[in-house]
C-alpha positions as CSV (number, residue, x, y, z in Angstrom):
1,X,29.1,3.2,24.3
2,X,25.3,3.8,25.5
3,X,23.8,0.9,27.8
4,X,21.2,-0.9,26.3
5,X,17.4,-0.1,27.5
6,X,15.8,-3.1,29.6
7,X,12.8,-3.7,30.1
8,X,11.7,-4.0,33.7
9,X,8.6,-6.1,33.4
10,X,6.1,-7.2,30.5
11,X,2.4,-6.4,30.5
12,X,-0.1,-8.6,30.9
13,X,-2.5,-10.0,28.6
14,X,-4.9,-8.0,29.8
15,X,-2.9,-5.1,29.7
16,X,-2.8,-5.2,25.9
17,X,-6.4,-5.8,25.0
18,X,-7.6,-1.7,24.7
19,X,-5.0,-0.9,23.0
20,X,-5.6,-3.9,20.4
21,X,-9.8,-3.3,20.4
22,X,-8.6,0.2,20.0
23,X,-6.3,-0.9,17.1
24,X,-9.5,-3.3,15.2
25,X,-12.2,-1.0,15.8
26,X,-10.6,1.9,14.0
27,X,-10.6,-0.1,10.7
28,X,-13.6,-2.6,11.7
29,X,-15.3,-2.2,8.3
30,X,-12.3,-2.6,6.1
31,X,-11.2,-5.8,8.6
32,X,-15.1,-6.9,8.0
33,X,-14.9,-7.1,4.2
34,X,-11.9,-8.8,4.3
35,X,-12.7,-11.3,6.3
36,X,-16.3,-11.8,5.6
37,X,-16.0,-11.7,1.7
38,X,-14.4,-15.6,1.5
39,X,-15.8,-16.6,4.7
40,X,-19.5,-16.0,3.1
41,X,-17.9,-17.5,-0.5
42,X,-17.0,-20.6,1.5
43,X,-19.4,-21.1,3.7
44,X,-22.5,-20.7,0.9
45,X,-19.7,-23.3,-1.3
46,X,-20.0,-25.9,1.4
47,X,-24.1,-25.7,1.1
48,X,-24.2,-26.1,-2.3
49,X,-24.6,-29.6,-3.4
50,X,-22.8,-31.1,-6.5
51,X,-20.0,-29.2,-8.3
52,X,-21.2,-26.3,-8.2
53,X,-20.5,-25.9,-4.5
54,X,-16.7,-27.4,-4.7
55,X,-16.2,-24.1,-7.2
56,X,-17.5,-22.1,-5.4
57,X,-15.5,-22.9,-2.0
58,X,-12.7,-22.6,-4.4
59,X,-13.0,-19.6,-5.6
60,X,-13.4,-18.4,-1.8
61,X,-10.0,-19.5,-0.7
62,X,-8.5,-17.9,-3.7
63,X,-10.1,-14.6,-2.8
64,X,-9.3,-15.7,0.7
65,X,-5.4,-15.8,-0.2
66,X,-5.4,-13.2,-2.6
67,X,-7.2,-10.9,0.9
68,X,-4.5,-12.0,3.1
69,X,-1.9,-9.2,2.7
70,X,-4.6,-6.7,2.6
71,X,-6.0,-7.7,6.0
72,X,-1.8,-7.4,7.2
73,X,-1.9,-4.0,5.3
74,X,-5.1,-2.5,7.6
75,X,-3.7,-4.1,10.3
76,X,-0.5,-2.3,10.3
77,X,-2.5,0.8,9.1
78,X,-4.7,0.5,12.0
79,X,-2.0,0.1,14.7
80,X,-0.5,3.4,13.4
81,X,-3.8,5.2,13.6
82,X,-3.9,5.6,10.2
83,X,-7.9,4.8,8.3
84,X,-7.8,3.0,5.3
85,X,-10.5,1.6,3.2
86,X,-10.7,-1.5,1.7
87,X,-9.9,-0.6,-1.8
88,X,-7.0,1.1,-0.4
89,X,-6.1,-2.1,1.4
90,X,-6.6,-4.7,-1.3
91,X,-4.3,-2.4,-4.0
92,X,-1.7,-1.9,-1.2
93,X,-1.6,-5.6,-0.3
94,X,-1.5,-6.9,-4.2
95,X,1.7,-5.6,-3.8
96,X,2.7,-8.3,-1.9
97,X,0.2,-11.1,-3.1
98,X,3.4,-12.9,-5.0
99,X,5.5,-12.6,-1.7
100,X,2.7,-13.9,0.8
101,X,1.5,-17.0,-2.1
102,X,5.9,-18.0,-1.9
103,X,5.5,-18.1,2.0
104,X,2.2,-20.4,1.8
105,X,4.2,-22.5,-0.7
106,X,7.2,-22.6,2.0
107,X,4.8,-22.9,4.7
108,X,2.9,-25.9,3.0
109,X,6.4,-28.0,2.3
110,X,7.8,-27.4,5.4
C-alpha cells in the first residue's frame, strides 16, 4: 500500500496572493459585471425615495442571487486559466441557480 503524501509546511498568506490576483485579473471584466450589475441596482434603489427605490433594491438582490453561481462559475474558470465571458458565465451558472437558491434557503434557517 502507497504512503500517503504530507505536506511539510503550508504557505503563507502572502504566499498565495499572485497566484489569486493572477487568478481575478484573468477574468476581471466578467468578475466586474457580475458584481457591479446588482451592486449599481442596489445602491441607485437605496437613493430613490418612496417605492420606487424599495423595487428597485429588490430587483438588485434578485439579480444579485440569480449572479451568484456565475461569479463561482468564472471563478473556477479563472483558476484553471481558462477565459470566459460573462454570457458564458451567467448560462453556465443558471445551471445551478435552483441548487445555490436551496442552499440560501438552508443557509437562512439554519
Amino acid at each position: 500500500m502507497a504512503k500517503p503524501e504530507t505536506v511539510s509546511a503550508l504557505p503563507g498568506a502572502f504566499d498565495l496572493f499572485k497566484p489569486s490576483w493572477e487568478a481575478l485579473s484573468f477574468n476581471m471584466s466578467t468578475f466586474m459585471q457580475l458584481i457591479l450589475i446588482p451592486l449599481l441596482l442596489g445602491l441607485l434603489g437605496s437613493y430613490v425615495a418612496g417605492k420606487g427605490g424599495s423595487i428597485i433594491r429588490v430587483v438588485g438582490e434578485i439579480i444579485g442571487i440569480v449572479f451568484y453561481p456565475a461569479l463561482y462559475i468564472t471563478q473556477i474558470k479563472s483558476v484553471r486559466k481558462k477565459k470566459i465571458d460573462f454570457a458564458s458565465a451567467l448560462k453556465q451558472g443558471l445551471t445551478f441557480f435552483w441548487r445555490f437558491l436551496g442552499l440560501l434557503i438552508c443557509m437562512s434557517i439554519v
